[in-house]
C-alpha positions as CSV (number, residue, x, y, z in Angstrom):
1,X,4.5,-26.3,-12.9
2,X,7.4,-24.7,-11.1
3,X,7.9,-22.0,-13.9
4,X,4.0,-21.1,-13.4
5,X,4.0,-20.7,-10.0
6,X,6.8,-18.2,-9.8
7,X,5.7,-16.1,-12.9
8,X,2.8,-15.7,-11.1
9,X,4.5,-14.8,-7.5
10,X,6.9,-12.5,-10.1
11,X,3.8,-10.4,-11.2
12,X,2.2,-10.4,-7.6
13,X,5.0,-9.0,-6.6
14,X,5.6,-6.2,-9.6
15,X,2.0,-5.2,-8.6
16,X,2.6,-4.7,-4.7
17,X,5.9,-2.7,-5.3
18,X,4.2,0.5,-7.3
19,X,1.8,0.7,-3.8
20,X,2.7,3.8,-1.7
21,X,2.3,3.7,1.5
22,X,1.1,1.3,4.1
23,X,-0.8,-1.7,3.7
24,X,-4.0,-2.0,5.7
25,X,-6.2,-4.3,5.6
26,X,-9.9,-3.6,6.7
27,X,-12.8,-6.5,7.6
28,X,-16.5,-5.6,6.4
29,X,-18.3,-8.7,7.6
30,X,-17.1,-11.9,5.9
31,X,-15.0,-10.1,3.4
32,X,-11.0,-8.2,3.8
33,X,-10.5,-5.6,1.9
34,X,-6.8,-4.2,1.5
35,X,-6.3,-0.1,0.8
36,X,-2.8,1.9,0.8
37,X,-3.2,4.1,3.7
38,X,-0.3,7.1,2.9
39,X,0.0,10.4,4.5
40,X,-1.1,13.1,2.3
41,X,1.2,16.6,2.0
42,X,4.6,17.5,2.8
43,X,6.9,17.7,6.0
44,X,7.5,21.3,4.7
45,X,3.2,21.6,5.1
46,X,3.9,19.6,9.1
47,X,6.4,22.4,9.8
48,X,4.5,25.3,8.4
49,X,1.5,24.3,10.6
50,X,3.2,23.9,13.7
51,X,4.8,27.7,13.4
52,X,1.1,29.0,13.2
């Protein structure tokens, strides 16, 4: 059972490290829901709007 148990942790985890960005987990009513919340654009498109 041993060998089950960490396959299955061993693909949990394969499929949690191809998420970008932050994990957030959001509550609508009785049920979580878990988006990747990730900065869209560039520092270069951060530094370009602060010279403007």
């Amino acid at each position: 059972m041993n060998v089950y148990t960490d396959l299955i942790r061993l693909l949990k985890d394969d499929a949690v490290s191809g998420v970008e960005g932050k994990p957030t987990l959001k509550q609508r009513g009785d049920k979580g829901y878990w988006y990747a919340a990730r900065r869209v654009g560039s520092p270069n498109c951060a530094a370009a709007r602060r010279q403007h």
